[in-house]
Phi, psi and omega in degrees: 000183192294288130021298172314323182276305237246313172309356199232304162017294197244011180262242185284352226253318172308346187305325229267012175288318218299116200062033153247120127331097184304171162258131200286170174300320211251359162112345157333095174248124187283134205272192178283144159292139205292314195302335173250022164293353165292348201217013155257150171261140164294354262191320199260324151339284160333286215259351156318303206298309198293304169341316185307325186298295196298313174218180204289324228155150194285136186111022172079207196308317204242062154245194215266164189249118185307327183274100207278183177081350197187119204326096188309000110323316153306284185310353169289149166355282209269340164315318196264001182265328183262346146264345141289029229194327179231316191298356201255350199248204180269016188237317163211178206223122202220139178230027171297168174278346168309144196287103202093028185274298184320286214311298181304311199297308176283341213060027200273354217274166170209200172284134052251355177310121217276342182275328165308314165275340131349287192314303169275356162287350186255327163298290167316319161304317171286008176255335170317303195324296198288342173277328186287327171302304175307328201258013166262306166258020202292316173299347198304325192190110179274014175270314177285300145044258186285326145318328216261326141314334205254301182301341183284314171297344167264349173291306171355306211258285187334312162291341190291296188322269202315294169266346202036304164244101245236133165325131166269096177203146187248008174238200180237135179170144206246022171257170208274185177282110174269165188255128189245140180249171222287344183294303184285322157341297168310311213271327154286329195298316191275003147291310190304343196283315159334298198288316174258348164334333197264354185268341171280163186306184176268132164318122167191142191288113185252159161243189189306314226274320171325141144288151187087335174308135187071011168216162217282164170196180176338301189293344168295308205310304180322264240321257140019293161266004148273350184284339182270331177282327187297336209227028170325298201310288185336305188294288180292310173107354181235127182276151187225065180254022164278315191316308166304262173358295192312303178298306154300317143009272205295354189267310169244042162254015190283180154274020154265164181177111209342158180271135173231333178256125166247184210206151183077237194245004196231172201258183174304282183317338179286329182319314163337320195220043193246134168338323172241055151287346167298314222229023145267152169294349176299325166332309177292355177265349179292083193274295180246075170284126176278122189267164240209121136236125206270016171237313187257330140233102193265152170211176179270341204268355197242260186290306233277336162348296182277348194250308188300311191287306172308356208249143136253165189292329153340311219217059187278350194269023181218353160338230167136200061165162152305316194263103200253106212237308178055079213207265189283145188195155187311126167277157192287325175346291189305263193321013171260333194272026122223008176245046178317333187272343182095021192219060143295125141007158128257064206221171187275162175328301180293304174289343159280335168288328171327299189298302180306341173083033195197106177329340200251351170252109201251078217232157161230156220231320192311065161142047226205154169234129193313316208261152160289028200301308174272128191265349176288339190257151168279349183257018176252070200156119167307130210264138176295045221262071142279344179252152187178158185220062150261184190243173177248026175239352181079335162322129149267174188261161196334296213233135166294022173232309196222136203280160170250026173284131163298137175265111182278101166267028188197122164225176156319297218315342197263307154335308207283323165252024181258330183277323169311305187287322182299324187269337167312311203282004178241005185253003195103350165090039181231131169283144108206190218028278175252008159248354135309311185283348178268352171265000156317320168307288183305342151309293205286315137017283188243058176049021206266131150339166163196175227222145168278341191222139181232161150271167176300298191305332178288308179338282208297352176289322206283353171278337157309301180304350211247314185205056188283118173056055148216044162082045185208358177301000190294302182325337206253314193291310179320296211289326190276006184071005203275319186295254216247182215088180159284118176243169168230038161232137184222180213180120183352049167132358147354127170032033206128303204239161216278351184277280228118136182206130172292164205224187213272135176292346163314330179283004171288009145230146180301166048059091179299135168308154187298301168337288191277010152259331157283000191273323222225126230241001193263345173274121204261096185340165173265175186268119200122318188274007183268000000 
């Protein structure tokens, strides 16, 4: 149950840090000493690895941080994924002064980019976790096991996505790392996700309350290994989209399933991304929830993140929270995908979806300009109020500060259009029948029209439209050719220039940090960046 995460987490369970080695600049993680391996509970181990997602470091927001080198606010999980991920695209936009936000904003980063080298070091920390857990417990349960394999392959696939070709290593060991390229990468995750699949639990939709709510199951796996097959060609240079298909299928023939009612004032979809999204049926759509607490985990860096940053003190009515940051907000690119002509509403959220005719544009438009001229005002860009810690019951929630909203870094929703697009691309690069009908679903969901036939290019808005700002369009533009190289898709600030200009295609990976190549004599730059 929910509980299981968010009670052992934020206590005594954090104790079990005390001879774990944060991870360092240089991929050196220093291991537990053999002698107090009698003294970590496996149990505490366990919920560490997941931890790594959810908050910075033990003690919550303003307690110490896994990551040296960076501010521990800064340094969460889902912060640093989602700024590489939206800032770089077409979808969104920030004009804070931390130092490497311009970068993300222009397609400017190179290695010494200092959030890149957060992001990954933060990645690298949770696989310290999850190796030390294996090489201590691993017999102790083989389902949690095999959680712990899951979570590891998935800081894996990120680093893969991201950097492409990447350090390896599954133990605790005081030899430097080999480099793995990125093809071998692929090829290990997906064994590994094969190889434990049959030990985790059977897919099945929990709410907070549920046993297992917040830990991974069958149906991650499925996931997980259709997000690896759909963007194959990318990894590999070989495409796999029957593999992708096949998998997303079993991710929505599972007992998960998309929220289709929605109850009160708030819509299905909004329902999602709400302070009780754990205790809703919005819950059942939820494959991977990070869990959220506004007393026992709180960060700078997760829920509260997605919400604070998109706020301004203007949009205390779409809120839930204290905290109004007013720093990411909408490129106009995202709001043509339901205003192509640019004669979008001036209006609050509910009522700007109203106008889009779409359950999903969850937008606020109200004293704000479509175009991005300052990239410094927050009121120069239409503001996002998809996140919010409100309850749809009107209850409030713990703490007025930091939200009980849960993060789905993993939903149904992403089958449905991962079995549409896999199967368009074997049709010729056309939806229609039963991948039509499954972005029918996702359409329909959210009150949206719908279509007998889609193109690739409707693919890729609908994945923008589907899942705008949570942290993964870098991914869906590489694969669609829309990011970096020449393309004939451009976007507000684009490379630079305020029309949009393509940028070199080599930036369609980050940069191995300066650090971990001076650290570690066995890794090789990626190419461009050298």
């Amino acid at each position: 149950m929910k509980t299981y995460i968010k009670n052992i987490i934020p206590a005594a369970a954090f104790l079990l840090a005390v001879g774990l080695g944060s991870c360092t600049k240089d991929l050196d993680v220093t291991p537990i000493d053999p002698n107090l391996n009698t003294e970590i509970q496996p149990e505490a181990l366990f919920n560490k690895c997941y931890a790594n997602i959810a908050v910075a470091g033990n003690g919550g927001a303003n307690g110490d941080c896994d990551v040296d080198g960076i501010d521990g606010g800064t340094s969460g999980y889902v912060r640093q994924m989602w700024n590489a991920n939206e800032l770089t695209t077409d979808e969104a936009i920030c004009g804070w002064g931390d130092e490497g936000i311009a970068n993300f904003v222009y397609n400017t980063y190179d290695a010494s980019h200092p959030m890149l080298r957060g992001y990954y070091y933060r990645l690298y920390t949770g696989i310290s976790f999850c190796n030390q857990y294996l090489q201590v417990f691993e017999g102790y349960n083989s389902t949690m096991t095999a959680e712990i394999r899951f979570i590891r392959a998935l800081n894996y696939f990120f680093l893969m996505d991201g950097w492409g070709n990447v350090p390896f290593v599954t133990s605790i060991t005081s030899e430097k790392p080999q480099q793995y390229s990125r093809s071998e990468m692929f090829n290990w995750i997906e064994s590994e996700l094969l190889e434990i699949e049959p030990q985790l639990s059977e897919a099945k939709a929990k709410k907070s309350g549920d046993s297992g709510y917040g830990r991974v199951d069958k149906a991650a796996a499925w996931l997980l290994l259709a997000r690896l097959y759909l963007n194959a060609e990318v990894y590999t240079g070989s495409a796999q989209w029957s593999k992708a298909a096949q998998y997303a299928q079993q991710v929505i023939n599972s007992n998960y399933k998309l929220n289709t009612t929605g109850t009160g004032e708030w819509s299905a979809y909004q329902m999602l991304f709400m302070g009780d999204n754990g205790e809703t049926s919005a819950a059942y759509e939820a494959i991977f929830p990070i869990l959220q607490d506004g007393e026992r985990t709180t960060s700078w860096g997760t829920s509260l993140f997605m919400i604070a940053s998109t706020h301004d003190a203007d949009m205390v009515d779409s809120n839930g929270t204290t905290e109004t940051w007013g720093g990411n907000r909408a490129r106009p690119q995202l709001i043509q995908k339901w205003f192509p002509n640019n004669n979008a509403p001036e209006a609050g959220p509910k009522d700007f979806a109203k106008a889009a005719k779409d359950d999903r544009a969850i937008i606020d438009s109200r004293g704000r300009t479509l175009n991005n001229d300052d990239v410094s005002t927050f009121k120069s860009g239409y503001a996002v109020a998809k996140w919010n810690n409100f309850t749809t019951t009107g209850a409030t929630t713990k703490s007025a500060q930091f939200p009980d909203t849960d993060f789905f870094l993993m939903r149904i929703a992403e089958a449905y259009l991962t079995y549409a697009e896999a199967l368009a691309r074997q049709n010729g690069g056309t939806a229609t029948g039963e991948a039509a009908n499954a972005i029918n679903a996702i359409r329909s969901r959210a009150n949206a029209s719908t279509k007998d036939s889609y193109t690739l290019d409707d693919i890729c808005d609908e994945w923008c439209r589907e899942f705008y700002f949570e942290g993964r369009r870098r991914m869906d533009l590489v694969r669609f050719g829309n990011f970096g190289g020449s393309t004939n898709y451009n976007w507000q600030w684009k490379g630079s220039a305020y029309a949009g200009r393509s940028f070199e295609a080599y930036r369609n990976v980050f940069a191995i940090p300066t650090t971990d190549l001076t650290a570690n004599p066995n890794l090789v730059q990626n190419e461009g960046y050298r």
